[in-house]
C-alpha positions as CSV (number, residue, x, y, z in Angstrom):
1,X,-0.1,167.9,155.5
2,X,2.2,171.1,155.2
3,X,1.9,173.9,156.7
4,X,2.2,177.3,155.0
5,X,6.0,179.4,155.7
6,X,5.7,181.8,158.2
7,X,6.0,184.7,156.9
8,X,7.9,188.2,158.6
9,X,6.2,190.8,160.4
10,X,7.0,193.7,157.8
11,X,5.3,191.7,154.7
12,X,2.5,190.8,156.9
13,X,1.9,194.2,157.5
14,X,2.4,195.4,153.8
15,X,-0.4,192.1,153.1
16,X,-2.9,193.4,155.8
17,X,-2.4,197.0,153.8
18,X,-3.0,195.9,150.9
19,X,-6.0,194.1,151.6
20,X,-7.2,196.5,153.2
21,X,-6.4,198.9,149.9
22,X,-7.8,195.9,148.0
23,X,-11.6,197.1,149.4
24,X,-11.2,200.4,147.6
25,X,-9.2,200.0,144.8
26,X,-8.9,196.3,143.7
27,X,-12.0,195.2,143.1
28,X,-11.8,194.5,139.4
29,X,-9.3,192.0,139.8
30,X,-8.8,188.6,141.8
31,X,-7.3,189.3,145.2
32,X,-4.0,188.2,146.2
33,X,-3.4,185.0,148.6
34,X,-1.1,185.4,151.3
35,X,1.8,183.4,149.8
36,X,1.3,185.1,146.2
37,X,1.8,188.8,148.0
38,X,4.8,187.4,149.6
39,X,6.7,186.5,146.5
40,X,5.9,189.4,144.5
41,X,6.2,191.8,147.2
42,X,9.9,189.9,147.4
43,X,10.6,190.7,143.7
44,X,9.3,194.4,144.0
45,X,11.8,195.0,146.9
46,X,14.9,193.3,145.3
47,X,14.5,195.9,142.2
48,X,13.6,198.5,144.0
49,X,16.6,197.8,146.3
50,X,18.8,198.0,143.3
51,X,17.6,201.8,142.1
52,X,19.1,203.5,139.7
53,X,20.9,200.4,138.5
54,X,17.6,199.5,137.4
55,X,17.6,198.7,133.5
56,X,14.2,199.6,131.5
57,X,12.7,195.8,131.7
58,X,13.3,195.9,135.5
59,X,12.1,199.6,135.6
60,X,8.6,198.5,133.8
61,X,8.7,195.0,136.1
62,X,9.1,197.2,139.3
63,X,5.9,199.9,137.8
64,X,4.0,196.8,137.2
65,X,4.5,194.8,140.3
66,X,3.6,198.0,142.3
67,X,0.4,198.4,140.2
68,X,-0.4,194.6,141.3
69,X,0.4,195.3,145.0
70,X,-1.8,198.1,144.7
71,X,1.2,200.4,146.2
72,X,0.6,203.6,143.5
């Protein structure tokens, strides 16, 4: 059997809010495990880390992945 990563305090915390933002706002689409937030919440920081090096793709990636993480 494994046994899910553990995962860091700060993107358990951003998980929690989002669930929590997932009550009001989310409810038209299928809610995001645990281990699915923590990867894409991994991508949104790495191009929002990289700021205005950002090309357009990334740019659209980084509106859409917030938009998923229910973060607008």
């Amino acid at each position: 059997m494994t046994h899910p990563q553990p995962v860091d305090p700060q993107t358990h915390k951003r998980y929690l809010d989002y669930r929590e933002r997932f009550q009001y706002f989310g409810r038209q689409m299928a809610i995001l495990t645990a281990a699915e937030f923590s990867v894409l919440d991994g991508e949104r920081r790495t191009l929002h880390a990289k700021g205005d090096a950002r090309d357009d793709e990334e740019e659209e990636r980084l509106v859409a992945l917030r938009a998923i993480l229910l973060m607008d």
